[in-house]
Every structure is written in structure tokens, then in C-alpha cells.
N, C-alpha and C positions, 0 to 999 in steps of 0.2 A: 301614214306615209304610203306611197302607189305602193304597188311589188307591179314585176312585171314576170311572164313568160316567155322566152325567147326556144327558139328551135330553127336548129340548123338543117335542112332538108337538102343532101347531099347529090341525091340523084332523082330528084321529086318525078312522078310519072303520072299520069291520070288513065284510071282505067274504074270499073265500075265500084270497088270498095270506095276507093279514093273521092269516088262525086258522091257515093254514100254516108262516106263520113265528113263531108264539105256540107254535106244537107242537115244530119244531125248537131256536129259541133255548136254552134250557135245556140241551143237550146240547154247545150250543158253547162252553158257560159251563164246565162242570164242569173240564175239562183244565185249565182255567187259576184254579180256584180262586173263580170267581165267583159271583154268588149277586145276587136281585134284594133289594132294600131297600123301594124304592117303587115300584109299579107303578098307575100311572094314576088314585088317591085324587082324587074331589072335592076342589077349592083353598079355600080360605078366603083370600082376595083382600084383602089388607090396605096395601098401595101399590101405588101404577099399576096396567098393566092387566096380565092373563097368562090367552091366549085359549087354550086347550087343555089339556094334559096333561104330565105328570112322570113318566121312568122315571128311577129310581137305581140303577146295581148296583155293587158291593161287589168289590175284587179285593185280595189280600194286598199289593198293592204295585204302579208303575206299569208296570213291566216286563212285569207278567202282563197287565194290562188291555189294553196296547197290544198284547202277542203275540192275546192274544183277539179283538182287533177287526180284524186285521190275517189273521187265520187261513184259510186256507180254507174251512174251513166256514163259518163266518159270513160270508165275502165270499158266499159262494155264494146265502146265503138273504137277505140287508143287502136285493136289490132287489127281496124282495118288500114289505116295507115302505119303502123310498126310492120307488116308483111309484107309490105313492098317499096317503103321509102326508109334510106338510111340516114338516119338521123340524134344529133343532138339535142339534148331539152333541158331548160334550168331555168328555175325562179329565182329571181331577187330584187332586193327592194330599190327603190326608186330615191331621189334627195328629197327632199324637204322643199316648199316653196320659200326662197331666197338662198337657198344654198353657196356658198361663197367659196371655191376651191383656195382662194387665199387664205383663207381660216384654216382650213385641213394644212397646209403645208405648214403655215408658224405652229400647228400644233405637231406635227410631224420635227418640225426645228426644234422644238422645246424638248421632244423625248430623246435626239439625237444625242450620242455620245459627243464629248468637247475633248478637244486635242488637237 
């Protein structure tokens, strides 16, 4: 199943760490199967507020995402963007292909108390 990475980039800025670690990222990705998805697209703001930006990236599974984030190379480079952009990060996994949210809810019905 995917895992993905998502990060909330609050007040993103670009100055010289920031296009340094835009240059390295990419190569800390590959080992581990990763690839970006969304990378920082103007929002189309449709409930509450979301002051910044969006990365997504893409990993075969959670295993890998976590080996990836967790790597040295990417520890190495993580502070050039942790020193100057405020931000959220968090992996998790992806559905299954044919995932049916109608299943999850009768299965959600089924645990439900009756009364």
C-alpha cells in the first residue's frame, strides 16, 4: 500500500539553504522509492483557513517513507528548511486500489452501539 508525506509549509520563503535543499531533496528520495506528487501549487481555499503551502510525496509503502525521512542524508539537509520555514510533516498510508468508503461505513455500522 502507498504511504505518503504531506507537509504544511506555513510561511515557505526561498533564500539560499532553501534552493539548497530543493537541489539535494531529490536524491534522498530516490533510495527509498519516493517521488514528489504536489509540490507547493496555489490553494483553492474552500473551508477554513490554510496559510501557506503543500508538499506531497509518494513512497511504495510506510516503511520506506519512514527509512527516507529518518536517513542521513535527509537528516543532513531537513535543517536547511526546518531554520527558516514553519512547518508541519506527517506520513501515512495511502488506500488500497479499489477502496470502497461504502465498506468502511457498514463496517463502522456494524461496531456501532444499537439503541
Amino acid at each position: 500500500m502507498p504511504a505518503f508525506a504531506l507537509a504544511h509549509l506555513r510561511n515557505p520563503q526561498v533564500n539560499e539553504d532553501i534552493l539548497t535543499y530543493l537541489e539535494r531533496i531529490q536524491a534522498t528520495l530516490e533510495p527509498f522509492g519516493g517521488r514528489f506528487v504536489v509540490h507547493g501549487p496555489e490553494v483553492d481555499v474552500r473551508e477554513g483557513e490554510w496559510p501557506g503551502s503543500v508538499v506531497i510525496l509518494e513512497f511504495p509503502d510506510r516503511q520506506r517513507a519512514h527509512a527516507w525521512y529518518d536517513s542521513p542524508a535527509y537528516q543532513e539537509i531537513l535543517p536547511l528548511r526546518t531554520r527558516h520555514i514553519d512547518a508541519s510533516a506527517i506520513i501515512f498510508d495511502g488506500v488500497d486500489p479499489g477502496y470502497d468508503p461504502g465498506r468502511t461505513a457498514a463496517a463502522l455500522r456494524a461496531k456501532a452501539p444499537t439503541g
